[in-house]
VMD Tcl script that draws the C-alpha trace (Angstrom):
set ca {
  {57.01 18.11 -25.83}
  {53.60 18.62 -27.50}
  {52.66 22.29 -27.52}
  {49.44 22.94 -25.86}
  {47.73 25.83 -27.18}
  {44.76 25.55 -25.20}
  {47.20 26.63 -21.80}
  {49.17 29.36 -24.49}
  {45.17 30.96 -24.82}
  {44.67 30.65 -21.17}
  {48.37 32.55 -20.75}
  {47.22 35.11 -22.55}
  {43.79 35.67 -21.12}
  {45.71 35.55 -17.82}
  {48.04 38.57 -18.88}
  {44.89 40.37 -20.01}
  {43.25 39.96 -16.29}
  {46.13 41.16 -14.47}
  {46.26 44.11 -16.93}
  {42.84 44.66 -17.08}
  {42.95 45.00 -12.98}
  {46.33 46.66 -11.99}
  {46.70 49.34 -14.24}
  {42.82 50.63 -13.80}
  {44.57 52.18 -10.57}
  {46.07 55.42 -12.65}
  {42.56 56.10 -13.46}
  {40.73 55.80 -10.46}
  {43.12 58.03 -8.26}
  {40.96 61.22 -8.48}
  {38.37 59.18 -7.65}
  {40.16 57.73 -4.32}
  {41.60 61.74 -3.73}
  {37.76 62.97 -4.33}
  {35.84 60.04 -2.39}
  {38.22 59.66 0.81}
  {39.70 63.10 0.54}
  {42.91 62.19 0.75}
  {46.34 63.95 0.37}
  {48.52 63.46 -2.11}
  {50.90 61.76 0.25}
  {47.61 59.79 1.39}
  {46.80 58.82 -2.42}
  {50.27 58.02 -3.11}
  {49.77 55.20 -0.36}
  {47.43 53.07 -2.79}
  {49.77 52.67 -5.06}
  {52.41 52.05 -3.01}
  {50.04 49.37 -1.32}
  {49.73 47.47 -4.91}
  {53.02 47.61 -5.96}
  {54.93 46.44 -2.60}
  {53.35 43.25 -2.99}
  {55.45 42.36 -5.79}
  {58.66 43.00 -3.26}
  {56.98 40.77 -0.67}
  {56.19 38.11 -3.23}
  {57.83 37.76 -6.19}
  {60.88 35.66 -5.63}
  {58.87 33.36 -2.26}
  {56.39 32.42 -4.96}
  {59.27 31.71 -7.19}
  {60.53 29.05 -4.60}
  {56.69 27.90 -4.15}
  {56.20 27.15 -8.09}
  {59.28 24.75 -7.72}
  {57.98 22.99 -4.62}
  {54.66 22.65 -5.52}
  {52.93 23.10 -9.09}
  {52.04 26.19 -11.30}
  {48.21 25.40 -11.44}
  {47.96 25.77 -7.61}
  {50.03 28.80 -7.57}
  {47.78 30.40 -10.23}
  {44.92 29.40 -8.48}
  {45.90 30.53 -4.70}
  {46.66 33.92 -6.99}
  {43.29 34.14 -7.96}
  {41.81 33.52 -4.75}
  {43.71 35.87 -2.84}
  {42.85 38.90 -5.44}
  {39.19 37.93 -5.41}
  {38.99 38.40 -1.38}
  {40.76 41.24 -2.50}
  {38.53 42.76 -5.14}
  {35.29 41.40 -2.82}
  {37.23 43.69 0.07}
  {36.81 46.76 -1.37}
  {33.47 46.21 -2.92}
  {31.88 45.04 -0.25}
  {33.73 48.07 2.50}
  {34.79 51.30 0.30}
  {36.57 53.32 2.48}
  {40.85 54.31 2.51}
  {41.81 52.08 4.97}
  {40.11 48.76 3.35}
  {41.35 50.13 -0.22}
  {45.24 49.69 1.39}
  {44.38 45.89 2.34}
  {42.09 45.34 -1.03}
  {45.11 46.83 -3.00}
  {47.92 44.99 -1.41}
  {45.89 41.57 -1.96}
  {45.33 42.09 -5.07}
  {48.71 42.90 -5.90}
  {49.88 39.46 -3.74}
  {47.84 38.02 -6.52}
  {49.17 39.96 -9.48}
  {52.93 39.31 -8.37}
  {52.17 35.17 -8.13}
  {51.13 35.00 -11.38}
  {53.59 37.44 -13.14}
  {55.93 34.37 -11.66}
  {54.50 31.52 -12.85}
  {53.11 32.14 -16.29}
  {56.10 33.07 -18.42}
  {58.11 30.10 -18.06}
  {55.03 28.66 -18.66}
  {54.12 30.34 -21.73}
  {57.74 29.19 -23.20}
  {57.02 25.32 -21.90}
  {53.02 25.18 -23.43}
  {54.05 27.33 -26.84}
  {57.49 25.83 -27.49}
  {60.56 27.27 -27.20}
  {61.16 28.24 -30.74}
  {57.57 29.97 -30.44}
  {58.51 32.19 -27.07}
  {60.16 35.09 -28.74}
  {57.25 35.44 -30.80}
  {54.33 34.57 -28.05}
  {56.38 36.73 -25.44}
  {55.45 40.03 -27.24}
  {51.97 38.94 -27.90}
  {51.50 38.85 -24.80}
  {52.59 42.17 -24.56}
  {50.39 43.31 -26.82}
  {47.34 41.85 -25.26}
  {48.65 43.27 -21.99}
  {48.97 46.66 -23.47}
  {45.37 45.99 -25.32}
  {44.00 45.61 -21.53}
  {45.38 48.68 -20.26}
  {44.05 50.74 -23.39}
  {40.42 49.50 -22.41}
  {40.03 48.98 -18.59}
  {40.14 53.18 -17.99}
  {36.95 53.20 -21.21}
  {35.53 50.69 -19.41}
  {35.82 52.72 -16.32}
  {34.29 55.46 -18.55}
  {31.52 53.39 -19.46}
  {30.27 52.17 -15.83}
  {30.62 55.24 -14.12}
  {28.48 57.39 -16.81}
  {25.78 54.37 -17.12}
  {25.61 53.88 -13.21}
  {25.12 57.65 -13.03}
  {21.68 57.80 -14.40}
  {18.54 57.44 -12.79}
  {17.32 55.02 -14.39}
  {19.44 51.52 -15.31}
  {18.48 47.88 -15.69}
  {20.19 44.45 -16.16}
  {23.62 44.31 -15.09}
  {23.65 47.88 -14.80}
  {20.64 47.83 -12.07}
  {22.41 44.94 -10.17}
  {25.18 46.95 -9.90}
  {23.59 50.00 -8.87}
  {22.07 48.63 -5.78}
  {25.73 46.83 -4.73}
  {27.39 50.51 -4.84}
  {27.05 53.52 -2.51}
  {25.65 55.97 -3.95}
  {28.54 58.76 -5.51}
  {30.79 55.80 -5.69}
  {29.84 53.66 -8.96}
  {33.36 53.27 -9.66}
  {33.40 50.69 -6.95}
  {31.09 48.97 -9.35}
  {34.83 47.90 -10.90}
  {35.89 46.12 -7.66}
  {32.56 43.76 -8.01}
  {33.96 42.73 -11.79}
  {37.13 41.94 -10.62}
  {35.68 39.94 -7.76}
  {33.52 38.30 -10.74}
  {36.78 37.62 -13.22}
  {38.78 36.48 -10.63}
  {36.30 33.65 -9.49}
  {35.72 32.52 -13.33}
  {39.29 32.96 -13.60}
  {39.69 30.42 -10.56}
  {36.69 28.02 -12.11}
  {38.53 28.01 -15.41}
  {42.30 27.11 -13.99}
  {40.46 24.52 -11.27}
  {38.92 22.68 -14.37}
  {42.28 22.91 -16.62}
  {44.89 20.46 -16.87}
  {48.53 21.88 -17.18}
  {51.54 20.51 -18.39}
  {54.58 20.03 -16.05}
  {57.05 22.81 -16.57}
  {60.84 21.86 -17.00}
  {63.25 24.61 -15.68}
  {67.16 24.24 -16.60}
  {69.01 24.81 -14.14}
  {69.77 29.06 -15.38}
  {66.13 29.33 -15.23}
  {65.53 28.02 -11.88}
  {65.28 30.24 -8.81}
  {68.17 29.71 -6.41}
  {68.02 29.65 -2.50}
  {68.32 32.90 -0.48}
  {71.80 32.42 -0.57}
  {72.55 32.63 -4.13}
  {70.09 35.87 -3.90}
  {72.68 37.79 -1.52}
  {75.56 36.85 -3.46}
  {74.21 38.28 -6.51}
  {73.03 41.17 -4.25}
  {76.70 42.01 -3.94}
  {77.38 42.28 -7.76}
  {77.33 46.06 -8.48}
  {76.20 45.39 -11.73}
  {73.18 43.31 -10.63}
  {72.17 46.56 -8.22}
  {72.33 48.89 -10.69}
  {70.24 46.88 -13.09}
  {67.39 46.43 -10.12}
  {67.51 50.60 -10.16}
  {67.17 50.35 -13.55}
  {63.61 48.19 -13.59}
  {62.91 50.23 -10.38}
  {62.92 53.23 -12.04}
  {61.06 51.93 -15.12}
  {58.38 50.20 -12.88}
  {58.48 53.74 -10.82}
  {58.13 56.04 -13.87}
  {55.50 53.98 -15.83}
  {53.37 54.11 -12.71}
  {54.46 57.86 -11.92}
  {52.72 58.99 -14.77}
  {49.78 56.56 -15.31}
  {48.75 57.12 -11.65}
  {49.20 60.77 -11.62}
  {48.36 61.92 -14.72}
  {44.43 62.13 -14.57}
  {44.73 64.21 -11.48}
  {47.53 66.50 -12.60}
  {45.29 66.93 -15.87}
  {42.10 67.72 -13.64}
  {43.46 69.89 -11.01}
  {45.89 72.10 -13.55}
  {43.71 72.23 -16.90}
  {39.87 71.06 -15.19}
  {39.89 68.32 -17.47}
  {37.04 65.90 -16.49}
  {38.59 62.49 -14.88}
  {35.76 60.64 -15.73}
  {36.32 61.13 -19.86}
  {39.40 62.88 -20.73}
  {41.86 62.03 -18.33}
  {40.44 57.94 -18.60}
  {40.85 58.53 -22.11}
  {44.02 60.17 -21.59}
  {45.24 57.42 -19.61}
  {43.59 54.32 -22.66}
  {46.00 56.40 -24.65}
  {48.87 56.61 -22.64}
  {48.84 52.47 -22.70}
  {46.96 51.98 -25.97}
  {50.90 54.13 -27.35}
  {53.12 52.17 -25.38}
  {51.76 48.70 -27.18}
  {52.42 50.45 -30.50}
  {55.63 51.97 -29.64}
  {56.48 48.29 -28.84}
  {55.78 47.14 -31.95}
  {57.82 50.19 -34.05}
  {60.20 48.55 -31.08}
  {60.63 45.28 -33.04}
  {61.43 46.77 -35.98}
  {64.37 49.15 -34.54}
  {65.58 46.35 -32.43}
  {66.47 44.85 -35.90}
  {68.53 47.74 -37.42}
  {70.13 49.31 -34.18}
  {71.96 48.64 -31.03}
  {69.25 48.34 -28.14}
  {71.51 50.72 -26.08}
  {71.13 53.27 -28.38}
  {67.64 52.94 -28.84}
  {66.97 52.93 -25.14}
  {68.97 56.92 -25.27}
  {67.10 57.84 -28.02}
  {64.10 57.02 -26.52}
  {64.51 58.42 -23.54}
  {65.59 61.75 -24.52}
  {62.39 61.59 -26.42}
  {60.10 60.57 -23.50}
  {61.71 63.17 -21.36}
  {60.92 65.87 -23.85}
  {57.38 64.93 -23.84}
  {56.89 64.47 -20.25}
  {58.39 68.47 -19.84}
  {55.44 69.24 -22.49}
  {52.91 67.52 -20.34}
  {54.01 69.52 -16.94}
  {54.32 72.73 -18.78}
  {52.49 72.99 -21.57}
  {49.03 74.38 -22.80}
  {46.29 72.29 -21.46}
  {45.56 70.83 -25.08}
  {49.36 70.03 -25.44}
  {49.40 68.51 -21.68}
  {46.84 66.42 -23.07}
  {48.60 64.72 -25.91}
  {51.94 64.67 -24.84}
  {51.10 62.52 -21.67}
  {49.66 59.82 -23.95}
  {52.85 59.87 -26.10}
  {55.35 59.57 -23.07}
  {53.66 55.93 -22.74}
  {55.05 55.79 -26.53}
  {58.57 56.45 -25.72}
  {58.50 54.56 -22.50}
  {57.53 51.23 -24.96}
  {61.16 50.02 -25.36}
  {62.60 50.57 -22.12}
  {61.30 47.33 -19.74}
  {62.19 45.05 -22.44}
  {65.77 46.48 -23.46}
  {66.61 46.86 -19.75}
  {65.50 43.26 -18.15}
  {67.32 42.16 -21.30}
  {70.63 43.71 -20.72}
  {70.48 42.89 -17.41}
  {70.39 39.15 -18.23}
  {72.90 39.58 -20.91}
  {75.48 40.95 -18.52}
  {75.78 38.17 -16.37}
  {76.99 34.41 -16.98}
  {74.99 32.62 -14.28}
  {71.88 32.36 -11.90}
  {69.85 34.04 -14.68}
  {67.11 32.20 -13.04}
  {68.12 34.16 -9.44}
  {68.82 37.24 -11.14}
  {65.85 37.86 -12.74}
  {63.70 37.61 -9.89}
  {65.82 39.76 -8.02}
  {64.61 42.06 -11.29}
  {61.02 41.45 -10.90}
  {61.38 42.12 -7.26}
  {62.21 45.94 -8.82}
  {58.37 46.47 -9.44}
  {58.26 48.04 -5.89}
  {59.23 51.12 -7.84}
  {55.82 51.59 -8.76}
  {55.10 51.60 -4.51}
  {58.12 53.90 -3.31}
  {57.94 56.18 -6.07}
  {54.46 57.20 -5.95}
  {54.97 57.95 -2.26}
  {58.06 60.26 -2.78}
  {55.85 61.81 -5.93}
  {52.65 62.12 -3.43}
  {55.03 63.90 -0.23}
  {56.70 66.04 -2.87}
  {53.22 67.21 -3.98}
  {51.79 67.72 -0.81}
  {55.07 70.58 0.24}
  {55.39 71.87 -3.35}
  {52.53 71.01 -5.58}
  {51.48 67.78 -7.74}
  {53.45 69.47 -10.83}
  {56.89 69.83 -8.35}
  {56.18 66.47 -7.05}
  {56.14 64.82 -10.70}
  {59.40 66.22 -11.63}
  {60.79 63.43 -9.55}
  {60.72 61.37 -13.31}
  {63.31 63.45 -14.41}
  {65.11 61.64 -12.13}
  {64.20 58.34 -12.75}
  {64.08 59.23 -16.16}
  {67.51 59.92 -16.23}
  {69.01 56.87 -14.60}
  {67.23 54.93 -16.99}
  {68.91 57.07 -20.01}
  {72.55 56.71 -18.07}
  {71.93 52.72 -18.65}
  {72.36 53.17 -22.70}
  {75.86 54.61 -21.70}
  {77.31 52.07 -19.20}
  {75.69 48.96 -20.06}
  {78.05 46.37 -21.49}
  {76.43 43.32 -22.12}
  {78.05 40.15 -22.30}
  {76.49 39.48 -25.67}
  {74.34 42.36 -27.81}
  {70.91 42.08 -29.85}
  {71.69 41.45 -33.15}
  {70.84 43.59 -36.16}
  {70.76 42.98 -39.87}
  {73.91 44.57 -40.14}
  {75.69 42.56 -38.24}
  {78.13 40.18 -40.52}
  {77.16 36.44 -40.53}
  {79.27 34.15 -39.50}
}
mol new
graphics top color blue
foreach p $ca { graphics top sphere $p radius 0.5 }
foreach p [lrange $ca 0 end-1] q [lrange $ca 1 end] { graphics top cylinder $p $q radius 0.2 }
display resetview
């Protein structure tokens, strides 16, 4: 079919949205701890609140894109995070944070559903290798700016004196609070977001039958594959990691080495994301001249290294080596979700919603991470990663995937 570039832009102005909005949560959580003096257990709720949404979602609104059409999927997305966003804004307090947080996420987890077989259908499918890791790239470009952003609104809402969208703002937020300010953009992207998908006109999306979601049935059957379980741990623990140290890292920074939230650990966090999108790119390149599995062990070993610098170094050295754990963590989504599909014959469609559904890692991890902290201490509680951090490193041992990613050694045939 004819490639429509005009949906390929909106794609990736979609990926930078949900970007933009979901991983601004890392950031904020000293703000949450500090503003509804919360427990880490308590602050490891939020979280937990987001991320669950993607296991209450993801494969339901992979059965709804089939029976109805991916424009009003994307656009019931956007409406349920705006009432989110407007939720929070509108009522800042813990208990409306939960709801804002798991709407918003409902949102997030639609989308994630609908756009990437989407993306291959409006760029072409000789295109999608190479528009897939754009969009990676602007996703990671989001995450580097939303916590500078953050930076920006809170310092310019804390003066006396403000004007334009600045003063707007400042008379919409409670006064100690002008990171809420962030919950009225989102409310404000997410209804142009809507506008802009209401007035678009889509192409109709062709799924072969691998691609397409199968009924609950076909679910539990490939529930009782080991090999599909152990790749769901896999993206589980990924999902659960990422978000372990994103989400915990500004506080750990603040409470251990009084590093300001606000400045360095937003920056810390920009960095942490702004790494990860060029350790995906150096990514590419290694993908080409090595085995994935062995890239995903050296990796690994790497990012656990760095993380054990960040809980027990110097607070300079916690500083940096953070950041650079989002470097080492670049490779691992991609060259797990991919050997997952690569070890099976069939339902790929099935299977890698069952995959998706593994995001919830990012909701049950921060809660173990947020008890843990509350009986032993935030730097006890975050040593949880060396767990998931390990399981994800055991993968580049027992993988064996039905076909592997070639390299430009490889002999041609």
């Amino acid at each position: 079919m004819k490639r429509n570039y005009y949906i390929v832009t909106l794609i990736m102005l979609t990926f930078f949205v949900i970007s933009f909005i979901t991983n601004i949560i890392g950031p904020l959580s000293p703000e949450f701890i500090k503003d509804f003096k919360l427990s880490d257990l308590l602050a490891g709720v939020l979280p937990f609140a987001f991320f669950i949404a993607y296991g209450v979602m993801s494969i339901p609104s992979s059965m709804l894109v089939q029976k109805y059409n991916e424009k009003t999927i994307m656009v019931t997305a956007f409406v349920v995070a705006f009432f989110g966003s407007l939720l929070l804004a509108v009522s800042p307090g813990y208990l409306s944070a939960l709801l804002s947080l798991f709407l918003i996420g409902c949102g997030m987890a639609m989308l994630q559903v609908v756009i990437n077989p989407l993306l291959r259908t409006a760029g072409g499918e000789e295109n999608y290798a190479f528009t897939s890791v754009l969009a990676q790239l602007i996703f990671g470009a989001a995450s580097f700016l939303s916590p500078l952003v953050m930076t920006i609104m809170i310092s310019e809402l804390d003066k006396k004196k403000h004007s334009g969208v600045f003063g707007i703002l400042g008379g919409l937020v409670p006064g100690g609070m002008s990171w809420i300010s962030l919950y009225w953009i989102f409310a404000v992207i997410c209804l142009l977001m809507f506008i802009i998908l209401l007035l678009s006109k889509f192409p109709k999306v062709e799924l072969t039958s691998e691609e397409k979601a199968g009924p609950w049935k076909t679910h539990l059957q490939l529930f009782k594959r080991p090999v599909v379980i152990a790749f769901f741990i896999g993206l589980f623990c990924y999902v659960g990691t990422e978000q372990g140290v994103s989400y915990w890292m500004s506080e750990f920074l603040s409470r251990y080495h009084h590093y300001d939230p606000q400045v360095q650990g937003a920056r810390a966090v920009a960095w942490f994301w702004g790494l990860m999108t060029a350790g995906g790119i150096l990514g590419l390149f290694l993908l080409k001249i090595m085995d994935s599995r062995r890239l995903l062990v050296i990796f690994s070993i790497l990012a656990i290294i760095s993380l054990t610098a960040a809980l027990f170094g110097s607070a300079e050295v916690s500083l940096y080596a953070f950041s650079i754990v989002g470097f080492f963590m670049s490779v691992m989504y991609p060259i797990i979700f991919s050997l997952a599909l690569s070890s099976i014959d069939e339902h790929h469609g099935s299977f890698a919603g069952i995959l998706v559904t593994g995001i919830i890692g990012g909701a049950i991890v921060q809660i173990l991470i947020g008890g843990l902290g509350n009986l032993l201490g935030l730097r006890a509680g975050m040593m949880f990663l060396y767990i998931t951090f390990g399981y994800m490193l055991s993968i580049g041992f027992w993988a064996k995937p039905l076909i592997t990613n070639k390299t430009i050694f490889d002999s041609k045939d």
